[in-house]
C-alpha positions in Angstrom: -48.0 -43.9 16.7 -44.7 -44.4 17.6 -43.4 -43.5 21.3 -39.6 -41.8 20.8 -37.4 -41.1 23.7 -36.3 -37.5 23.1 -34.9 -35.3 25.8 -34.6 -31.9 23.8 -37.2 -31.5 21.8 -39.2 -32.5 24.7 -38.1 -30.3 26.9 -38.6 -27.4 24.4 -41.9 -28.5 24.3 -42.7 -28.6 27.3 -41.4 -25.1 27.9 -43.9 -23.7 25.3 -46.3 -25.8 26.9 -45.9 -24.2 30.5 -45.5 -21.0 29.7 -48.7 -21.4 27.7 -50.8 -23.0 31.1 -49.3 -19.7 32.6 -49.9 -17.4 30.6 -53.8 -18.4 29.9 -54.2 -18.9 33.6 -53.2 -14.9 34.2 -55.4 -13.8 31.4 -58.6 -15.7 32.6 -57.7 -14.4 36.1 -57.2 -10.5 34.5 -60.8 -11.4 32.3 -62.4 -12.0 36.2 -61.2 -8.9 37.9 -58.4 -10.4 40.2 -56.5 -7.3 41.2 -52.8 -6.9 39.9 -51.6 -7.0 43.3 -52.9 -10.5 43.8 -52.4 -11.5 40.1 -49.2 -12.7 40.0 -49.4 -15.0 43.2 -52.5 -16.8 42.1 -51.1 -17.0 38.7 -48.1 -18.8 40.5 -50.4 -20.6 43.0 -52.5 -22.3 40.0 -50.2 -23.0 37.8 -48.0 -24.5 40.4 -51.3 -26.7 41.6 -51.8 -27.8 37.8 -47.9 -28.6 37.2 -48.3 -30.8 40.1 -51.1 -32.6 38.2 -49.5 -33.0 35.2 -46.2 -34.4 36.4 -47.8 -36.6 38.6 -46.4 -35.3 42.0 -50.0 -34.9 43.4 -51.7 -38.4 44.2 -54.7 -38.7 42.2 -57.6 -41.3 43.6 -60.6 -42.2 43.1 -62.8 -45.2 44.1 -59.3 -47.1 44.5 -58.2 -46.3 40.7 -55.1 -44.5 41.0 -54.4 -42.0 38.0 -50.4 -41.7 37.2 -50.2 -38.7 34.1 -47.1 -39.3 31.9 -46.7 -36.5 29.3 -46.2 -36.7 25.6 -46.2 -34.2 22.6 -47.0 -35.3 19.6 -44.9 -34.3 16.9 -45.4 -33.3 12.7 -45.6 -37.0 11.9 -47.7 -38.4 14.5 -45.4 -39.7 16.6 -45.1 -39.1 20.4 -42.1 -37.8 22.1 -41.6 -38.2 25.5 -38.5 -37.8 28.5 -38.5 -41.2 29.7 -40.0 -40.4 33.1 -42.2 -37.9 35.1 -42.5 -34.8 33.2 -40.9 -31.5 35.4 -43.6 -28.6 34.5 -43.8 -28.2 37.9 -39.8 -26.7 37.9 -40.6 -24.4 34.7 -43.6 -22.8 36.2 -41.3 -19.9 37.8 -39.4 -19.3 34.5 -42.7 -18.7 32.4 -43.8 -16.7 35.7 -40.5 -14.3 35.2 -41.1 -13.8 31.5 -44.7 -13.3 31.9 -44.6 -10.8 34.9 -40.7 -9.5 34.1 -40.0 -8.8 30.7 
């Protein structure tokens, strides 16, 4: 596999990818009961907690091994894209949010 610094198609990517941790957190909160009134804020609260995961922004320890995420998608051929730093999922949450709840 090949590692490719690619801002675009990453960033498309990870769009789809968000809005797709959104979206699946909503409907497994609507499959528990959660009430529409509270829906949309936990939605937000979890997928804002996961984001922060993913792009590394919360510290993640254990037994002194520090885990540091960097995201990739792979692409048709097997090779990885990737932005070059931290991914931002965390900053793309609100958009999926708006499209999910909005539109």
């Amino acid at each position: 596999m090949k590692l490719t610094l690619a801002h675009s198609e990453f960033g498309a990517r990870q769009a789809i990818f968000t809005a797709e941790i959104v979206e699946r957190i909503k409907v497994k909160l609507q499959e528990a009961g959660v009430e529409q009134e509270k829906l949309e804020d936990l939605t937000a609260s979890i997928a804002l907690s996961i984001a922060g995961v993913i792009d590394d922004l919360a510290g993640i320890e254990v037994d002194g091994l520090e885990v540091h995420p960097y995201l990739t998608f792979r692409t048709d051929d097997d090779n990885l894209i990737h932005w070059g730093e931290n991914s931002y999922t965390y900053e793309q949450v609100y958009g999926a949010m708006k499209k999910l709840f909005y539109t």
